[in-house]
C-alpha positions as CSV (number, residue, x, y, z in Angstrom):
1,X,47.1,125.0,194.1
2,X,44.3,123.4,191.7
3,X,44.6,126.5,189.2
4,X,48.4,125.1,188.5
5,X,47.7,121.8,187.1
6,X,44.1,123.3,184.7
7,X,47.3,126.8,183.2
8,X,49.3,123.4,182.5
9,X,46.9,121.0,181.1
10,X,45.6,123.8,178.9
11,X,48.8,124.7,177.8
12,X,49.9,121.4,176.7
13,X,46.6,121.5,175.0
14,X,47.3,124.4,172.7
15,X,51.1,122.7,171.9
16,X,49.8,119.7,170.7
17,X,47.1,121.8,168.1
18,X,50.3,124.1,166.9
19,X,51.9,121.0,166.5
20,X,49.0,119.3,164.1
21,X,49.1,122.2,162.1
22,X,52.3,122.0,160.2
23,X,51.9,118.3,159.8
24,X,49.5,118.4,156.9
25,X,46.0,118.3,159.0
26,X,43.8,120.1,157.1
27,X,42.7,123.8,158.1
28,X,39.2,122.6,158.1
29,X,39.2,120.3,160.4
30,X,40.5,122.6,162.8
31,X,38.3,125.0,162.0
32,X,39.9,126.7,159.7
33,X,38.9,127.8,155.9
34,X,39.5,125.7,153.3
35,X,43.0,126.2,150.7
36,X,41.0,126.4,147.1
37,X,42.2,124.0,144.4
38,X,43.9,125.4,141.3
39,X,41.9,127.1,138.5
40,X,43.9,124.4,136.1
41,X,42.6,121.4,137.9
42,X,38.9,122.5,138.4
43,X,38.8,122.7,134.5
44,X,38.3,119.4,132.5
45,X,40.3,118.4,129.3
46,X,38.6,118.1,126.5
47,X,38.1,114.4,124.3
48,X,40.4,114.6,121.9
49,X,38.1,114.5,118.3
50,X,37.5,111.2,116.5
51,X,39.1,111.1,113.5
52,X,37.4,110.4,110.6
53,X,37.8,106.9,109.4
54,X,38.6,106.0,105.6
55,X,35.6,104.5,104.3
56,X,36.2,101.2,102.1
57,X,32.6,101.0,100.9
58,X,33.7,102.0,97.8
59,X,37.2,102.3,96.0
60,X,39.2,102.7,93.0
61,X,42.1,100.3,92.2
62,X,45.0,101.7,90.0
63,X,48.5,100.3,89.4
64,X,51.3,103.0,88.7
65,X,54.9,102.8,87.1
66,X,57.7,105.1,86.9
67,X,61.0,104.5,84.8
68,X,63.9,106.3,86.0
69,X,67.0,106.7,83.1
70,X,70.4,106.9,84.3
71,X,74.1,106.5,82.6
72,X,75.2,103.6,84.3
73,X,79.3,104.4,86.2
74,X,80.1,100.8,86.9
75,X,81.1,97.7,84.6
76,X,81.0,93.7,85.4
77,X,82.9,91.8,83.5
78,X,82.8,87.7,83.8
79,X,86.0,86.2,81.9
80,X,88.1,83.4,82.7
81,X,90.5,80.9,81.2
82,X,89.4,77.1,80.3
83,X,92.1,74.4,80.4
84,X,92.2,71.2,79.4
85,X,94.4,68.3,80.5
86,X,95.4,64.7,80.9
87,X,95.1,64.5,85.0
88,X,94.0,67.0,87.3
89,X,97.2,68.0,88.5
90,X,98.7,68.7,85.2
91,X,95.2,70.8,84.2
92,X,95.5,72.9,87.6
93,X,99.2,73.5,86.7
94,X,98.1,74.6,83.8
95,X,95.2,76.8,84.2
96,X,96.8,78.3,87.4
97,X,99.9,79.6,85.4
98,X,97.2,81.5,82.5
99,X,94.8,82.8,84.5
100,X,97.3,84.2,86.5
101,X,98.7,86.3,83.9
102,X,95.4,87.1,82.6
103,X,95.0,88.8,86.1
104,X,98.5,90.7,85.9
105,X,97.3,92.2,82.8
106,X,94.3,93.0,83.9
107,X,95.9,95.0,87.1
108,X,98.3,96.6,84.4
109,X,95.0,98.3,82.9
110,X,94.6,100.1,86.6
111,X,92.0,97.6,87.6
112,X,92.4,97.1,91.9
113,X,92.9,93.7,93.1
114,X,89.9,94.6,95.5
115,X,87.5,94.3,92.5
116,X,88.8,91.4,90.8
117,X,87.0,88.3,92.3
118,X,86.8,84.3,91.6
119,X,83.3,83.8,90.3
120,X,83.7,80.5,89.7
121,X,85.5,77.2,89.8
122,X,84.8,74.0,88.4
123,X,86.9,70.8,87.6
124,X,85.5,68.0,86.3
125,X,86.6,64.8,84.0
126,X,86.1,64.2,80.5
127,X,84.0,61.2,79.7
128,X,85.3,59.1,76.1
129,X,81.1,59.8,75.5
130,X,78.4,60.5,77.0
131,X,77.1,56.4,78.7
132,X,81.0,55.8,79.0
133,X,83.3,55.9,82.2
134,X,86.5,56.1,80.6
135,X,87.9,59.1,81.9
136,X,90.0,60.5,78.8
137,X,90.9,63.9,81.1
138,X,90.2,66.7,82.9
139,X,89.0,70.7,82.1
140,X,88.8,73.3,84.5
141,X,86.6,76.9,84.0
142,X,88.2,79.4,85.9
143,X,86.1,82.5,86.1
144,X,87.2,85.9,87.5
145,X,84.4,88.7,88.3
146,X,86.0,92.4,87.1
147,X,84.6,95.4,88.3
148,X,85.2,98.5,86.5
149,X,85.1,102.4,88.4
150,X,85.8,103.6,85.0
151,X,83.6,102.7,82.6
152,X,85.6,103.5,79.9
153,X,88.0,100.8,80.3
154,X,85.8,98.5,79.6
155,X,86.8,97.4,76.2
156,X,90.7,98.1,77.0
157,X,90.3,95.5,79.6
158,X,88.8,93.2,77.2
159,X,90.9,93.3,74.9
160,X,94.0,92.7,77.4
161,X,92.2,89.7,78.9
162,X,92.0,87.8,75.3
163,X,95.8,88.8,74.4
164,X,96.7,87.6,77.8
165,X,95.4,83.9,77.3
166,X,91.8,84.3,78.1
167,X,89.6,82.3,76.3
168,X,86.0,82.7,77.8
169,X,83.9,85.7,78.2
170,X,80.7,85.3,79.7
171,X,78.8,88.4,80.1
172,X,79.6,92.4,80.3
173,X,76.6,94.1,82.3
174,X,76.7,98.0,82.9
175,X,74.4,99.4,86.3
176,X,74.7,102.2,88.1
177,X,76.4,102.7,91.8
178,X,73.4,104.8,92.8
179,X,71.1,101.7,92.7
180,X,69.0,103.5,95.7
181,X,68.7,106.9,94.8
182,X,66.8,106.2,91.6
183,X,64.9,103.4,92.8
184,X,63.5,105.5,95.2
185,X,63.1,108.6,92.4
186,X,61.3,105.7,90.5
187,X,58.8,104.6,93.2
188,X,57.9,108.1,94.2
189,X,57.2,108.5,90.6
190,X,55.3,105.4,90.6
191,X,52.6,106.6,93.2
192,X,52.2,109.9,91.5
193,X,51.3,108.0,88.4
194,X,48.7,105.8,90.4
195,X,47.5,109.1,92.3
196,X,46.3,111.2,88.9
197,X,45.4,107.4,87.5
198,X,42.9,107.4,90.2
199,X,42.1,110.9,90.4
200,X,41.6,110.5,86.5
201,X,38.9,107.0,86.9
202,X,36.7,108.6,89.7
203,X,36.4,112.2,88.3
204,X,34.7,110.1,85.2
205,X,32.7,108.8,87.1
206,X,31.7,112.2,89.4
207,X,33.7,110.8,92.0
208,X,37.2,112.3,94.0
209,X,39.8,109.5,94.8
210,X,40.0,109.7,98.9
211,X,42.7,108.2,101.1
212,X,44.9,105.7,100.4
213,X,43.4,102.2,101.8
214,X,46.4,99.7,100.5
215,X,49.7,100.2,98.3
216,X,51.7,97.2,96.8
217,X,54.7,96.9,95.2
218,X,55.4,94.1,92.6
219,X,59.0,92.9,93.6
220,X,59.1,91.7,90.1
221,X,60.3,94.9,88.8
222,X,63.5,94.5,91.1
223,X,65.0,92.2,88.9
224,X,67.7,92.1,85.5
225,X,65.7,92.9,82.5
226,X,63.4,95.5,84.6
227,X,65.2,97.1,86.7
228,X,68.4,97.5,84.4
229,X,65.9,96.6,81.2
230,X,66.5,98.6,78.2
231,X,63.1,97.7,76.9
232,X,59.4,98.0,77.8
233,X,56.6,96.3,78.5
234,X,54.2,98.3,75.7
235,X,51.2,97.1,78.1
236,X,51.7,99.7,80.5
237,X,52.9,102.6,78.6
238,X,49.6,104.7,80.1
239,X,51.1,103.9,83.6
240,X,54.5,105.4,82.9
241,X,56.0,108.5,84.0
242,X,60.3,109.1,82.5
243,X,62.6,111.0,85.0
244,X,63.6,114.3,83.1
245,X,67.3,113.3,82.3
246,X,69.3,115.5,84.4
247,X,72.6,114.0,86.0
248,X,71.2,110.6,83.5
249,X,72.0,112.1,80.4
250,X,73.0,110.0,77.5
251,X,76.6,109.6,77.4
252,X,78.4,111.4,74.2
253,X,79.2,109.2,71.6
254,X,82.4,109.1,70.7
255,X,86.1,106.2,68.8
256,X,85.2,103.7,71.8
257,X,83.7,100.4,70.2
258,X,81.5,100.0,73.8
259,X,78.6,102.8,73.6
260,X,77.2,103.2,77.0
261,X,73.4,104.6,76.3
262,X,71.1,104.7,79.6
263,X,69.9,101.9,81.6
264,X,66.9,101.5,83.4
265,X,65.7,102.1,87.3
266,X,62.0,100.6,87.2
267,X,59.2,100.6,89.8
268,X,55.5,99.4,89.6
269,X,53.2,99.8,92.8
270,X,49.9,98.6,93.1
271,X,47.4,101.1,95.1
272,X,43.7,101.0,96.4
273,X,42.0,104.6,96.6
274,X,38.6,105.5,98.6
275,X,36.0,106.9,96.3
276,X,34.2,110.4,97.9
């Protein structure tokens, strides 16, 4: 009868260690061999390697500019009417009624309504002289912005503003619609002129031009009179590299009192080279 409960308790013994087993105990500890860790993990990854920093000990400091020509496709036109009258309402009466039909025959040239724009309107009284305050009447300027699609239209529309009862023109300025796509031409042009400037300077000296440590651009160069500039700054004439024409060629000559020519996309970058 004492055999009975040692088969049970013995039993119950080996049920609770098959039990362990699946549970995640390792084999070890039960006396079993130990599960090997992957190859993968036993091997360590290597440091990545330092990269080589740009020295600043030395440097070479160029300035590069590129000038980008380009037929411009777009016309702005700045016209408008000036009236002159007793009291204000009698002047708005009067301007309203020309510059309107300046407009109409402006539209009747194929100009859109879309690109004809107030640009600017003033009214303001007439003094008898300058340190006087008799009022003797009023003048308005009524200015209308006109873009042109077609440049060719340009003196057409001109000349249908003037019969029509216009009386001012303030400025006709040609650019180009593709404003960023040569600007960008022009600045990559820009840093290739600085690069083989720099290259240039340091092989005199026995030298290589290294990485690039700084690159400005002068925002200067954004503006009327450089970016759209016909003209030249003579002083850096050994810093300039001209876009082969291509789709910029110089527009053909022809009866039209309004010759076209190129205009200019400018960029001038400022750049700091490591001497090797």
């Amino acid at each position: 009868m004492k055999q009975a409960p040692l088969l049970l308790n013995a039993a119950l013994t080996a049920a609770v260690a098959l039990r362990l087993l699946p549970a995640g105990i390792p084999a070890g500890s039960l006396g079993g061999t130990p599960t090997p860790e992957p190859i993968a993990a036993q091997i360590a990854s290597p440091a990545p390697m330092p990269v080589a920093a740009c020295s600043s000990a030395r440097t070479v400091q160029v300035t590069g500019a590129a000038t980008v020509k380009v037929a411009p496709d777009r016309a702005l036109i700045q016209l408008g009417v000036q009236s002159n009258g007793r009291t204000p309402r009698a002047v708005e009466a009067a301007n309203s009624a020309a510059i309107q039909k300046v407009l109409r025959a402006i539209q009747a040239e194929g100009v859109a309504p879309k690109d004809i724009a107030t640009d600017l309107y003033v009214i303001e009284p007439i003094y008898d002289d300058y340190d006087s305050l008799y009022i003797q009447g009023y003048r308005i300027n009524n200015v209308v912005a006109v873009t042109l699609r077609e440049v060719d239209k340009t003196a057409p529309v001109l000349a249908a503003a003037l019969e029509a009862g216009a009386n001012q023109v303030l400025q006709v300025e040609f650019y180009t619609s593709d404003l960023r796509k040569y600007r960008d031409q022009a600045r990559q042009l820009a840093m290739q002129a600085a690069q083989e400037k720099a290259q240039d300077l340091a092989s005199a000296v026995g030298a290589e031009a290294g990485c690039v440590l700084s690159i400005s651009e002068n925002s200067w160069s954004y503006y009327n009179g450089w970016w759209y500039g016909r003209s030249q700054n003579a002083m850096t004439q050994n810093v300039v590299q001209n876009a082969p024409s291509g789709d910029g060629a110089i527009a053909q000559l022809g009866d039209e009192p309004v010759s076209l020519g190129q205009i200019s996309v400018r960029a001038e970058v400022n750049t700091s080279f490591a001497l090797e």
